[in-house]
Biotite code that builds the C-alpha atoms (Angstrom):
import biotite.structure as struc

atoms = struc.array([
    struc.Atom([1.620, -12.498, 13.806], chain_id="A", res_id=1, res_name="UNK", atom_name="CA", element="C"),
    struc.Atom([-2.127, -10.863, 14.066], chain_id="A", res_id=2, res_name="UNK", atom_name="CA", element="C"),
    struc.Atom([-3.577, -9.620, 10.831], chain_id="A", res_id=3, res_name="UNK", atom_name="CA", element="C"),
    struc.Atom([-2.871, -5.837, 11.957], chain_id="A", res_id=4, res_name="UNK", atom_name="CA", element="C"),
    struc.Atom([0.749, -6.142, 11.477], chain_id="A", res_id=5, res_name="UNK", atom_name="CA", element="C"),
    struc.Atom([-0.242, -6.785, 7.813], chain_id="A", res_id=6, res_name="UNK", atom_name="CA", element="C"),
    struc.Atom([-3.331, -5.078, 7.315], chain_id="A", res_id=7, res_name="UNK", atom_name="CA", element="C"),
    struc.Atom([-2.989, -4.395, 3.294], chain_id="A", res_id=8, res_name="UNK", atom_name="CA", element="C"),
    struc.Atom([-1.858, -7.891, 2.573], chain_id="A", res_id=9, res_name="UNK", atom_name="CA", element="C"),
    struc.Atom([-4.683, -9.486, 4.544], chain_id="A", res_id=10, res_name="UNK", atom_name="CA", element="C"),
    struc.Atom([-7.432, -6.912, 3.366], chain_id="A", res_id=11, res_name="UNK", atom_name="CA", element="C"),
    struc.Atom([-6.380, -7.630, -0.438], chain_id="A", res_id=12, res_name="UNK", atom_name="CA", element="C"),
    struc.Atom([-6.460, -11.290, 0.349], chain_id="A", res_id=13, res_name="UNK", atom_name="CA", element="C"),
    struc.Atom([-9.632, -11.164, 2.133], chain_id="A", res_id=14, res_name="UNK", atom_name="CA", element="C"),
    struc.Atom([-12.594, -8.829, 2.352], chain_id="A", res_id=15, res_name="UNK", atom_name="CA", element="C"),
    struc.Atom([-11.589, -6.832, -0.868], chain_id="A", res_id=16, res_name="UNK", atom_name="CA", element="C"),
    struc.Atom([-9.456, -9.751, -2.640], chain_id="A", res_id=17, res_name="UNK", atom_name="CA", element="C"),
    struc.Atom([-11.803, -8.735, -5.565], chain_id="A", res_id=18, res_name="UNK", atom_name="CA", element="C"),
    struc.Atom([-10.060, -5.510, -6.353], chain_id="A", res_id=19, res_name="UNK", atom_name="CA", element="C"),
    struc.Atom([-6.683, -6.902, -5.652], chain_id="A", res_id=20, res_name="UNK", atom_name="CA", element="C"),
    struc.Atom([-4.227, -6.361, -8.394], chain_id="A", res_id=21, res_name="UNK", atom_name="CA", element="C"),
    struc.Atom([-1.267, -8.945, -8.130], chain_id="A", res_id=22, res_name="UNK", atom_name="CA", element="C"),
    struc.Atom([-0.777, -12.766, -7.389], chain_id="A", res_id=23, res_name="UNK", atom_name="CA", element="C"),
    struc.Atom([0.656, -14.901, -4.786], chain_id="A", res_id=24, res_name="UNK", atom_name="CA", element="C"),
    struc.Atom([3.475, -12.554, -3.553], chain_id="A", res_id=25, res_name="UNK", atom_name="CA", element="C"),
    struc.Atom([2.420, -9.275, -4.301], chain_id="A", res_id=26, res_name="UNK", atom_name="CA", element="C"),
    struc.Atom([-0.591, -7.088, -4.423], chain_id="A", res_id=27, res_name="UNK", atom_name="CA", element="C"),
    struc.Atom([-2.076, -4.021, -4.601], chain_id="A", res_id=28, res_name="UNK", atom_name="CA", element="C"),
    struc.Atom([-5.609, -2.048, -4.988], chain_id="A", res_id=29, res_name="UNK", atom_name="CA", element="C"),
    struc.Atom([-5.725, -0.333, -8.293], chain_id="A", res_id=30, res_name="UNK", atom_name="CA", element="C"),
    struc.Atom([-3.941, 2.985, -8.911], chain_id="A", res_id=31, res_name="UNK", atom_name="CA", element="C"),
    struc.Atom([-7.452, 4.734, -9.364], chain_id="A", res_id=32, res_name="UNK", atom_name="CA", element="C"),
    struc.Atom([-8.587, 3.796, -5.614], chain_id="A", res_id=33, res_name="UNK", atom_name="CA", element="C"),
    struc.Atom([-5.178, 4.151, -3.977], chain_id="A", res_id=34, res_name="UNK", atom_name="CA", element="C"),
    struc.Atom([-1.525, 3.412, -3.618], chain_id="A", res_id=35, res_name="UNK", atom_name="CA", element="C"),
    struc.Atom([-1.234, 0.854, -0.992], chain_id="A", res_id=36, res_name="UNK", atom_name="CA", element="C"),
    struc.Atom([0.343, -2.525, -1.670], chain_id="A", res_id=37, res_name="UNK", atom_name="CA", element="C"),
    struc.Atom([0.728, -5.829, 0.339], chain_id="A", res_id=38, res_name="UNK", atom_name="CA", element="C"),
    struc.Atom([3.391, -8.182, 0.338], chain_id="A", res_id=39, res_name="UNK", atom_name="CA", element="C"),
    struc.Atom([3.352, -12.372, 1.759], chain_id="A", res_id=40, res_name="UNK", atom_name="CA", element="C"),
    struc.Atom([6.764, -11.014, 3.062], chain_id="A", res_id=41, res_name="UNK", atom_name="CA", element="C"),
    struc.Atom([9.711, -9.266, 3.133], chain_id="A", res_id=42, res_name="UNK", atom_name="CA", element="C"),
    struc.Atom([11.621, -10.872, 0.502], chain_id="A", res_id=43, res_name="UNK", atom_name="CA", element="C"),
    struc.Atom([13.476, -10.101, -3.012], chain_id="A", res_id=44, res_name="UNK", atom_name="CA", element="C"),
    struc.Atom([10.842, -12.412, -4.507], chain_id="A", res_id=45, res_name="UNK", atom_name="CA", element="C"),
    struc.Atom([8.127, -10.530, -3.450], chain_id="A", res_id=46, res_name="UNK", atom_name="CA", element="C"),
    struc.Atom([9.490, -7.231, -4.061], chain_id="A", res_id=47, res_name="UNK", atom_name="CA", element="C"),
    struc.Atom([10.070, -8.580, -7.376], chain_id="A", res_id=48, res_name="UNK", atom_name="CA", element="C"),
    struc.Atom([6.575, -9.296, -7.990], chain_id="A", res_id=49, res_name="UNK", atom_name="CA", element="C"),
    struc.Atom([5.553, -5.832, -7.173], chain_id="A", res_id=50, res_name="UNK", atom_name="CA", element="C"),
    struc.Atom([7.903, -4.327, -9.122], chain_id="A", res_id=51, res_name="UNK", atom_name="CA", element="C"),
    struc.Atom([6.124, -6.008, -12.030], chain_id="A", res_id=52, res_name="UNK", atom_name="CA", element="C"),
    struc.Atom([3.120, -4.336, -11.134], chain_id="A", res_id=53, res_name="UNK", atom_name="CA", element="C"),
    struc.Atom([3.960, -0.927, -11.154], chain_id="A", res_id=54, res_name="UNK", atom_name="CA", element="C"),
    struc.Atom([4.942, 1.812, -13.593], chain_id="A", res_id=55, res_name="UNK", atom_name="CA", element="C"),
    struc.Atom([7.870, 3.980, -13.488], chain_id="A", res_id=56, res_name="UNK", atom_name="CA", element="C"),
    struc.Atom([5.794, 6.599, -12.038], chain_id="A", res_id=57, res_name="UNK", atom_name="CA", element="C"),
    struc.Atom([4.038, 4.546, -9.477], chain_id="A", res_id=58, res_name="UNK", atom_name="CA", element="C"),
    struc.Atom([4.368, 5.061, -5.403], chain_id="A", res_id=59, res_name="UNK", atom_name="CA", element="C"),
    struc.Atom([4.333, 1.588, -3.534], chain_id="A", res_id=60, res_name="UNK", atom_name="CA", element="C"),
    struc.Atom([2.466, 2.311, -0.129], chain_id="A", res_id=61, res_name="UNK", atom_name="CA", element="C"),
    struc.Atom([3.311, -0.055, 2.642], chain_id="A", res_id=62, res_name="UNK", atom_name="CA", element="C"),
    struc.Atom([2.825, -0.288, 6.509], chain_id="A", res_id=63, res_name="UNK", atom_name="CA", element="C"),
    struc.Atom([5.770, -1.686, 7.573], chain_id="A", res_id=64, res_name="UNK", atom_name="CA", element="C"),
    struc.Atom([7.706, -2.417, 11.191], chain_id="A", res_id=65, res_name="UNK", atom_name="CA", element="C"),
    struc.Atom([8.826, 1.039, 12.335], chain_id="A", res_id=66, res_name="UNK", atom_name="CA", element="C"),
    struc.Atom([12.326, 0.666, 11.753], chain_id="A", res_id=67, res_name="UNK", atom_name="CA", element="C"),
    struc.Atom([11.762, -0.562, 8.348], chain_id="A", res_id=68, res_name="UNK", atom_name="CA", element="C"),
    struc.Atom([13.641, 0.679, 5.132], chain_id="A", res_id=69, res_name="UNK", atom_name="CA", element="C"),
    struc.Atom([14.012, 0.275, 1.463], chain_id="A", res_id=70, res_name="UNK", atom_name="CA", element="C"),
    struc.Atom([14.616, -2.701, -0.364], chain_id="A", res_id=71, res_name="UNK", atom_name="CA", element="C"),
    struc.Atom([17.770, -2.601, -2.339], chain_id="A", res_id=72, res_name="UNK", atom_name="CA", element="C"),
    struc.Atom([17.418, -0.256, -5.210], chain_id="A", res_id=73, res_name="UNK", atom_name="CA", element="C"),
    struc.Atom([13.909, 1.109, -4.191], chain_id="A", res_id=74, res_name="UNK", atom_name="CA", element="C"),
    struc.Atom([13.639, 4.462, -3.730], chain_id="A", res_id=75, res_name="UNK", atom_name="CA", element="C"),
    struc.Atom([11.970, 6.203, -0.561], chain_id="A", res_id=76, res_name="UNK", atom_name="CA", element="C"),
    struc.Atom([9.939, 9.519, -1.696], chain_id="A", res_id=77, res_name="UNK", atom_name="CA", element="C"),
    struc.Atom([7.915, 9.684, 1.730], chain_id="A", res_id=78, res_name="UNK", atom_name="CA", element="C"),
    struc.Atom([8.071, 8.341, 4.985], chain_id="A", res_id=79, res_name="UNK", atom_name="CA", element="C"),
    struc.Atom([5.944, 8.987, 7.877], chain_id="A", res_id=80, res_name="UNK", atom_name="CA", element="C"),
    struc.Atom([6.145, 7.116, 11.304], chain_id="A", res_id=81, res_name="UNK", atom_name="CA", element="C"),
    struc.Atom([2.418, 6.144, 12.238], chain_id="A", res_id=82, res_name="UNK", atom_name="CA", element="C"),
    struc.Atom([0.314, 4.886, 15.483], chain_id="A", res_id=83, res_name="UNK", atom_name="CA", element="C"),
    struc.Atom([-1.619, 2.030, 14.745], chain_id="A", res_id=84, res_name="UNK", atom_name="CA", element="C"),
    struc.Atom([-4.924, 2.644, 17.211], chain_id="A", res_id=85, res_name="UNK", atom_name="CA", element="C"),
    struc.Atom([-7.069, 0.478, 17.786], chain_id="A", res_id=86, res_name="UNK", atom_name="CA", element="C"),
    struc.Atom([-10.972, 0.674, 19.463], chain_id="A", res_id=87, res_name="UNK", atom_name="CA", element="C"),
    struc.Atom([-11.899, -2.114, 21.913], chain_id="A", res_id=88, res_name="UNK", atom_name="CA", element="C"),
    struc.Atom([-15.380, -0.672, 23.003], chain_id="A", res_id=89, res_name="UNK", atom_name="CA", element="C"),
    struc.Atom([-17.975, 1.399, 21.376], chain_id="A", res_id=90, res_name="UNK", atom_name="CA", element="C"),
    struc.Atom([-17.797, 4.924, 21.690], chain_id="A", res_id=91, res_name="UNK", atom_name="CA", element="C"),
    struc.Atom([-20.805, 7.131, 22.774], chain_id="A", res_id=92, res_name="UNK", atom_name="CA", element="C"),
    struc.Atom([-23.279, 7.961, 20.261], chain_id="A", res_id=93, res_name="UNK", atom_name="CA", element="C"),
    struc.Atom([-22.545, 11.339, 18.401], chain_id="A", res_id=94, res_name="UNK", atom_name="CA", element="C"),
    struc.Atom([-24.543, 14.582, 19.625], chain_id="A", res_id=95, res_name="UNK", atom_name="CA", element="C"),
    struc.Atom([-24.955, 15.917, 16.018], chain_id="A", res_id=96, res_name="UNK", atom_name="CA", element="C"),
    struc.Atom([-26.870, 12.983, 13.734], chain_id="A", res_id=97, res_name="UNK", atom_name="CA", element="C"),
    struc.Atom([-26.872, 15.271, 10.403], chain_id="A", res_id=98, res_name="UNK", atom_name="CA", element="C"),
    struc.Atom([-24.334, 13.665, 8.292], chain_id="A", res_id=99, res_name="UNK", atom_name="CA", element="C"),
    struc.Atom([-25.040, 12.342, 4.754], chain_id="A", res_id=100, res_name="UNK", atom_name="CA", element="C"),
    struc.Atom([-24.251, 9.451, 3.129], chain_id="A", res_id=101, res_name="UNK", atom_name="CA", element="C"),
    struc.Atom([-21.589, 10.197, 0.173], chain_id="A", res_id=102, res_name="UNK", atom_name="CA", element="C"),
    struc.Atom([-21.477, 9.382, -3.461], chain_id="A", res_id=103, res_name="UNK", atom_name="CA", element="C"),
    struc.Atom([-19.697, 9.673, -6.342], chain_id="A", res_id=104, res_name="UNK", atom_name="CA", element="C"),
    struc.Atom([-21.178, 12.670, -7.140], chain_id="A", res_id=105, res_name="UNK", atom_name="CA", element="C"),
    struc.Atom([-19.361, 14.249, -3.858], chain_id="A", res_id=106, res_name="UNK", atom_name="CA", element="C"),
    struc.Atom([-15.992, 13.120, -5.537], chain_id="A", res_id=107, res_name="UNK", atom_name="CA", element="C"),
    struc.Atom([-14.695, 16.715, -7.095], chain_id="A", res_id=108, res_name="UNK", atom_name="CA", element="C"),
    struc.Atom([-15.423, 17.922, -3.545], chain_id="A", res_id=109, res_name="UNK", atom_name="CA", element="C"),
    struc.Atom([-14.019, 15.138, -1.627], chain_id="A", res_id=110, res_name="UNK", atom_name="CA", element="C"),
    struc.Atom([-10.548, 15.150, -3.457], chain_id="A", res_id=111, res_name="UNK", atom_name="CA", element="C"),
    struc.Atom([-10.809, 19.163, -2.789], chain_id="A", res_id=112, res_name="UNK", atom_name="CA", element="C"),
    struc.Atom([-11.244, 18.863, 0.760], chain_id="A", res_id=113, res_name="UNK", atom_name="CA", element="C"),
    struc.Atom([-7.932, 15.700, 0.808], chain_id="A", res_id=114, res_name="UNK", atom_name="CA", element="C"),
    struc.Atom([-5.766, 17.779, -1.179], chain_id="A", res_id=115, res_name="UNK", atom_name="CA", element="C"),
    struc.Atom([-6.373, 20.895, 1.517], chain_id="A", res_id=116, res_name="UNK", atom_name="CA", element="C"),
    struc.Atom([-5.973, 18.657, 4.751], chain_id="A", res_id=117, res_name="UNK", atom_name="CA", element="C"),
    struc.Atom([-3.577, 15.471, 3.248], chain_id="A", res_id=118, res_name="UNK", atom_name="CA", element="C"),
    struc.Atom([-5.269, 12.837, 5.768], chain_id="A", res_id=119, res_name="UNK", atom_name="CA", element="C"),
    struc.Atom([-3.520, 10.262, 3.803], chain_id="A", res_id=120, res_name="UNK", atom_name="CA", element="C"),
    struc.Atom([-3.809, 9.593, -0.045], chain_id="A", res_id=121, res_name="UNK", atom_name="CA", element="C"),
    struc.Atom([-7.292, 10.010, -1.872], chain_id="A", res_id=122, res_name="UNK", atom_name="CA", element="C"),
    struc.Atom([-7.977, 9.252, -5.479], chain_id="A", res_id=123, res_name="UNK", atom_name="CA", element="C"),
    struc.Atom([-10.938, 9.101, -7.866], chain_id="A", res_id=124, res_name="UNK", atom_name="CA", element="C"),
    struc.Atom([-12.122, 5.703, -6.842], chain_id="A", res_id=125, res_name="UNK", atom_name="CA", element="C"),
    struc.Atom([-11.159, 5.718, -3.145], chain_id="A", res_id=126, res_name="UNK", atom_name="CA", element="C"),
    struc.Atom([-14.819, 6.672, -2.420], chain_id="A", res_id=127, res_name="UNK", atom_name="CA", element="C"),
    struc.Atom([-15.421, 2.567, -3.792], chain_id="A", res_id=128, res_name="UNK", atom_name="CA", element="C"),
    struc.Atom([-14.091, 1.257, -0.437], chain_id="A", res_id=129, res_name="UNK", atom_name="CA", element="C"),
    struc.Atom([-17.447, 2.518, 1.110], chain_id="A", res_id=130, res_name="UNK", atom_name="CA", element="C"),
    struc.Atom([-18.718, 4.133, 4.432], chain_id="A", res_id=131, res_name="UNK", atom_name="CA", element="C"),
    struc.Atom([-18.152, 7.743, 3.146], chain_id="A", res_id=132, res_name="UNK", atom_name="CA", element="C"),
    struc.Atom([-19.968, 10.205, 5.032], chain_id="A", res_id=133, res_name="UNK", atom_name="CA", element="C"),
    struc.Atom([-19.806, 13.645, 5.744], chain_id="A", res_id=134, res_name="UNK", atom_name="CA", element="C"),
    struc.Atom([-21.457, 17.040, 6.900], chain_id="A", res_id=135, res_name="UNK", atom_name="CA", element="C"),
    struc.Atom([-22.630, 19.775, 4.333], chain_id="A", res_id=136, res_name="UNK", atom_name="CA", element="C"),
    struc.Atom([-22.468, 23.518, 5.241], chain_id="A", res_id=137, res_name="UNK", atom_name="CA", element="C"),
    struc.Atom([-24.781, 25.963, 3.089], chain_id="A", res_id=138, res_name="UNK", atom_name="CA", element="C"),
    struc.Atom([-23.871, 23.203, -0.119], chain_id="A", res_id=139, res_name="UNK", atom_name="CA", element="C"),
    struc.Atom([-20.618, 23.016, 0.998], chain_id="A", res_id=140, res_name="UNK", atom_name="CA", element="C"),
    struc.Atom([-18.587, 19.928, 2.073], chain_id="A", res_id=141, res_name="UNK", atom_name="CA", element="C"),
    struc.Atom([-17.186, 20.706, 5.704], chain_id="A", res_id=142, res_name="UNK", atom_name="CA", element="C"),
    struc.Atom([-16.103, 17.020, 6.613], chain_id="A", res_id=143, res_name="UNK", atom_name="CA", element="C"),
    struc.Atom([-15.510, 13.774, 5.539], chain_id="A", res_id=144, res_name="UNK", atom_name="CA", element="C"),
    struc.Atom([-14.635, 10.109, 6.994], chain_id="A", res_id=145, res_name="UNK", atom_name="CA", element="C"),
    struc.Atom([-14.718, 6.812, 5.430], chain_id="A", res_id=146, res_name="UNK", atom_name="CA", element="C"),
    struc.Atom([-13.451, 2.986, 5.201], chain_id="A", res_id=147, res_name="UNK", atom_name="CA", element="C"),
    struc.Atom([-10.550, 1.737, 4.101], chain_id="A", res_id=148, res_name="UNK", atom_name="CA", element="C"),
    struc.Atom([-8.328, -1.477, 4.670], chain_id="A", res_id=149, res_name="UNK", atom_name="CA", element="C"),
    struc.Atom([-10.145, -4.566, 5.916], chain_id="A", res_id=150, res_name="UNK", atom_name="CA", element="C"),
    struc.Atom([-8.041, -7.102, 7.675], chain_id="A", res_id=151, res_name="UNK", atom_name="CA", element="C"),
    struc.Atom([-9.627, -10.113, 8.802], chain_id="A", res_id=152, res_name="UNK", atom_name="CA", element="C"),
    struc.Atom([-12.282, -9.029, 11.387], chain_id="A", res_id=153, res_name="UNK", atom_name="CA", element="C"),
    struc.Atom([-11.368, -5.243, 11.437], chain_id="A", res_id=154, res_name="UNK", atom_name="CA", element="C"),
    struc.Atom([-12.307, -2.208, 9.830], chain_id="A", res_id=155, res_name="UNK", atom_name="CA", element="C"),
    struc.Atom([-10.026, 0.344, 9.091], chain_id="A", res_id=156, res_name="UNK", atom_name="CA", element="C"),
    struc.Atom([-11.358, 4.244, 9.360], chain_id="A", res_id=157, res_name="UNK", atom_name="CA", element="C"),
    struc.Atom([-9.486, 6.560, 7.071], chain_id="A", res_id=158, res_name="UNK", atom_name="CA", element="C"),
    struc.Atom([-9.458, 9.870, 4.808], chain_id="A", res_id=159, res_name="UNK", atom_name="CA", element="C"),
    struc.Atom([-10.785, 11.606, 8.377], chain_id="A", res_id=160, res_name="UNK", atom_name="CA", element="C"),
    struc.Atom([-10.657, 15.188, 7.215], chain_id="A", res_id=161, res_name="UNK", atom_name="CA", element="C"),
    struc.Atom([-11.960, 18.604, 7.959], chain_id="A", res_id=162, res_name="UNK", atom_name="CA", element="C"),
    struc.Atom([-12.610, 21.584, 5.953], chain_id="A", res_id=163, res_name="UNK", atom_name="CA", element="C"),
    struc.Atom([-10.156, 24.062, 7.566], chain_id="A", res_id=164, res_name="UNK", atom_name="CA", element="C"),
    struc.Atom([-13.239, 26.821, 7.663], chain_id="A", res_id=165, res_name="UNK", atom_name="CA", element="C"),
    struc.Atom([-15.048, 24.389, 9.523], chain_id="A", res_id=166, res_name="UNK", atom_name="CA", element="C"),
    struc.Atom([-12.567, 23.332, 12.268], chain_id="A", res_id=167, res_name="UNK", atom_name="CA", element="C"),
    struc.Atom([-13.175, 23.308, 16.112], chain_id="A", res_id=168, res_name="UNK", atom_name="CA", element="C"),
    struc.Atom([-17.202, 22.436, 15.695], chain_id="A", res_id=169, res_name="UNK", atom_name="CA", element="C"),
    struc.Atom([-16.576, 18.627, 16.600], chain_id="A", res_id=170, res_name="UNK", atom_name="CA", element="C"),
    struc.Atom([-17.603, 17.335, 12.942], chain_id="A", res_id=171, res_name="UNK", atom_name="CA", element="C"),
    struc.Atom([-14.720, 14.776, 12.669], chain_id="A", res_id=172, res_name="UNK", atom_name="CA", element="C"),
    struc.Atom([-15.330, 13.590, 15.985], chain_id="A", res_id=173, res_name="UNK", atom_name="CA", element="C"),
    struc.Atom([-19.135, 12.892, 15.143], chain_id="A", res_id=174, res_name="UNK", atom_name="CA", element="C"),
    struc.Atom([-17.945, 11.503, 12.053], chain_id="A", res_id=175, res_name="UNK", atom_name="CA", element="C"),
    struc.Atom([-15.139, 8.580, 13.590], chain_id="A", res_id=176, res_name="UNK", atom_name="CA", element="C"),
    struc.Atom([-17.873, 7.853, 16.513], chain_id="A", res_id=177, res_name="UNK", atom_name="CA", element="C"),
    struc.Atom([-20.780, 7.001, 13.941], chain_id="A", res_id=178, res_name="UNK", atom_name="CA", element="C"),
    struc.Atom([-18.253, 4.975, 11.684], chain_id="A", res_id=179, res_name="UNK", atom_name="CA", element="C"),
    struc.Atom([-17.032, 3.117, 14.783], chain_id="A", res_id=180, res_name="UNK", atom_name="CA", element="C"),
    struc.Atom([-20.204, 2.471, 16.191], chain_id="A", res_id=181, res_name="UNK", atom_name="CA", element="C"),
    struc.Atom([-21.063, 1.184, 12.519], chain_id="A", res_id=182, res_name="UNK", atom_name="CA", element="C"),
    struc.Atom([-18.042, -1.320, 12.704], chain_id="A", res_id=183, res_name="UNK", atom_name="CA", element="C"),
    struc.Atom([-18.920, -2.330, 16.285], chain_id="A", res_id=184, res_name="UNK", atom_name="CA", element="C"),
    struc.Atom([-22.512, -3.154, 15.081], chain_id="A", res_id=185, res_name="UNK", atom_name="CA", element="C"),
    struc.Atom([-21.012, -5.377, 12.143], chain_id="A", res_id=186, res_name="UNK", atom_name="CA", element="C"),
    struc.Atom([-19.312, -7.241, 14.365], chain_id="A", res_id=187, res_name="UNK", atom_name="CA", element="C"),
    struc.Atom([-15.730, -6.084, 13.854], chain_id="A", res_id=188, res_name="UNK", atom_name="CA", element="C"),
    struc.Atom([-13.499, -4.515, 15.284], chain_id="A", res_id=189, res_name="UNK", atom_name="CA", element="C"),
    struc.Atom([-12.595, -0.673, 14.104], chain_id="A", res_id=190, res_name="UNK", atom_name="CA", element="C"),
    struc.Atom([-9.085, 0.439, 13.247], chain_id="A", res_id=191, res_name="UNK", atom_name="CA", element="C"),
    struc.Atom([-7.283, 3.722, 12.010], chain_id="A", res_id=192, res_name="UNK", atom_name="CA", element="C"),
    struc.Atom([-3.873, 5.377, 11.928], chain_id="A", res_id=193, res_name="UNK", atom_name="CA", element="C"),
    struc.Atom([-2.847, 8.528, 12.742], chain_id="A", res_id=194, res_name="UNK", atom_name="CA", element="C"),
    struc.Atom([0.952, 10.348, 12.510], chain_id="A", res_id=195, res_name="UNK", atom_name="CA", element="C"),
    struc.Atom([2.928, 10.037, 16.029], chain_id="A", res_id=196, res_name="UNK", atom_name="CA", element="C"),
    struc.Atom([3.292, 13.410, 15.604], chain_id="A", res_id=197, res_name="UNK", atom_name="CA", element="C"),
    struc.Atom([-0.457, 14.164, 15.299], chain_id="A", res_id=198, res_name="UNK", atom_name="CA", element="C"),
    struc.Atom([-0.745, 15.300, 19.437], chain_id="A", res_id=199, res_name="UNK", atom_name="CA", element="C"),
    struc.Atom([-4.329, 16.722, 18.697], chain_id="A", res_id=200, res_name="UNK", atom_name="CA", element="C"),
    struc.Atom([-5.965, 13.727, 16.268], chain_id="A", res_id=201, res_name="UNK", atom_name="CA", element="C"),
    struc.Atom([-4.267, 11.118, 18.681], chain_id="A", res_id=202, res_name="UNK", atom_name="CA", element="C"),
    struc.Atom([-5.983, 13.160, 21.629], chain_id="A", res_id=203, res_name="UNK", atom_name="CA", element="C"),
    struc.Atom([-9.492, 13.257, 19.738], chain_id="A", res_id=204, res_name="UNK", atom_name="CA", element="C"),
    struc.Atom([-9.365, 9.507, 19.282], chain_id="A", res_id=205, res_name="UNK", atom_name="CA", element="C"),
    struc.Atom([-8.328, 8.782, 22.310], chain_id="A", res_id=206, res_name="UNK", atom_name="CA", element="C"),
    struc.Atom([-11.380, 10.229, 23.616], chain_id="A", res_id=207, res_name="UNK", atom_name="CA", element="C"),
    struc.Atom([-13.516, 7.976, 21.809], chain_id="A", res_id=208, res_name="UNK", atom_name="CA", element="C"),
    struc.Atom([-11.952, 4.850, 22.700], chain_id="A", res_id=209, res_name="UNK", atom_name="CA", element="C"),
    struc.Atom([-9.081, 3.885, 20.536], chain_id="A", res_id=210, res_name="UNK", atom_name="CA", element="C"),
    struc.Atom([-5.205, 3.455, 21.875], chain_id="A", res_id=211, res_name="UNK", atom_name="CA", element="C"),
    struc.Atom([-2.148, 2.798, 20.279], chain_id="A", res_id=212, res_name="UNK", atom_name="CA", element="C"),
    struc.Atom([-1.555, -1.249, 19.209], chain_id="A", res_id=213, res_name="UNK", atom_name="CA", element="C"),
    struc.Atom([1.792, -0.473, 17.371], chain_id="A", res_id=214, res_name="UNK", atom_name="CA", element="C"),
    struc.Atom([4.038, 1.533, 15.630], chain_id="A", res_id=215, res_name="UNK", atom_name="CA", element="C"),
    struc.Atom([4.571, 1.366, 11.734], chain_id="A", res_id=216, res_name="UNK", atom_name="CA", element="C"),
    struc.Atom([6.644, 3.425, 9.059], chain_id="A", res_id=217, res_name="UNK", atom_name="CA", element="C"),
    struc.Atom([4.484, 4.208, 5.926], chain_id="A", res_id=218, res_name="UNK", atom_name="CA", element="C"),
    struc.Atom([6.971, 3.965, 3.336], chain_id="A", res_id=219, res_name="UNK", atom_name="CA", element="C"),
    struc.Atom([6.207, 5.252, 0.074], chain_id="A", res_id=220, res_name="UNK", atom_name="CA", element="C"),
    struc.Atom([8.175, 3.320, -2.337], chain_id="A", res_id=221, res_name="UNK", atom_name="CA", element="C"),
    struc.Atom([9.539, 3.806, -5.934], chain_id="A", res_id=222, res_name="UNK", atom_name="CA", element="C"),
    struc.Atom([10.446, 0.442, -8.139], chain_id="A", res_id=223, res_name="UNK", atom_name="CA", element="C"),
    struc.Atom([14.058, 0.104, -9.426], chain_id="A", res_id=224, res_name="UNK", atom_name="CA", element="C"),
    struc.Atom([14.677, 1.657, -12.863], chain_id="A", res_id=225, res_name="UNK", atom_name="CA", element="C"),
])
């Protein structure tokens, strides 16, 4: 099985083990930095673990197989059928080179921007998985793109997301291309998802290089009561 079929369990036992939450079965990144969890498999044992990490009111995010469902007693509140894409060569540079760096500062802004588009979940501390950049219009944040998961050797690009008054001008584009090239040039390999539904984000990255690996449901679980 390659590390992409288990990206969250093999980033939070690898490159960002650090902020893992959990033990031998189960992890997951703190609430404050996102929702997704990893398991060592698909077992009650493991779903047991997990359980003991969460509140009542805590979501469980997992990429799973595509026909994957809830465990027993777990309750689905989202789920969203996802390409896994991956990029094999480095796209061309960007035309437009004016994107800043982003900080924590940028947060209020950032989680604006997330909650507008919903490229996936963003939370106070998401910013901490690094990369963020994005492009300011007259002070105002028109698009964002950053890191997220880490499986062994791979980068995963994530929170890709444009200002709605800024659409059509190419920005995300820019923003995926630098960020890949960056991954390329650390000697790993970039990733992202997108929704299978998403015809016009799967058509932007394909331009740039990346093509479906797999299908995976994104199952956003609730823990037994």
């Amino acid at each position: 099985m390659s590390v992409l079929d288990e990206p969250i369990w093999s980033s939070l036992n690898g490159a960002h083990a650090r902020l893992a939450e959990g033990g031998r079965l189960a992890r997951r990144y703190p609430p404050e930095i996102g929702p997704l969890t990893g398991l060592a498999a698909q077992t009650k044992e493991c779903y047991a673990e997990l359980a003991s990490l969460l509140g009542p009111d805590d979501v469980a995010v997992q990429f799973l197989s595509e026909d994957a469902a809830a465990p027993t007693g777990w309750t689905t509140t989202r789920r969203i059928v996802m390409f896994q894409m991956i990029c094999r060569t480095p796209p061309p540079a960007p035309k437009r080179t004016d994107w800043i760096e982003l900080s924590k500062e940028d947060v209020p802004a950032m989680l604006e921007i997330t909650k507008i588009t919903l490229p996936g979940p963003f939370r106070p501390r998401t910013i901490e998985l690094g990369g963020y950049v994005g492009f300011k219009e007259g002070g105002r944040l028109a698009a964002m793109a950053g890191y997220r998961t880490r499986p062994d050797g791979h980068v995963e690009i994530s929170a890709v997301a444009t200002h709605p008054d800024f659409q059509g001008r190419g920005l995300a584009k820019a923003l995926v291309a630098k960020l890949a090239r960056d991954v390329f040039e650390s000697g790993k390999t970039p990733i992202l998802g997108v929704r299978d539904d998403n015809a016009g984000a799967i058509g932007l990255y394909k331009s740039l290089g990346f093509e479906p690996r797999i299908k995976q449901a994104v199952l956003a679980l609730k823990r037994p009561r």
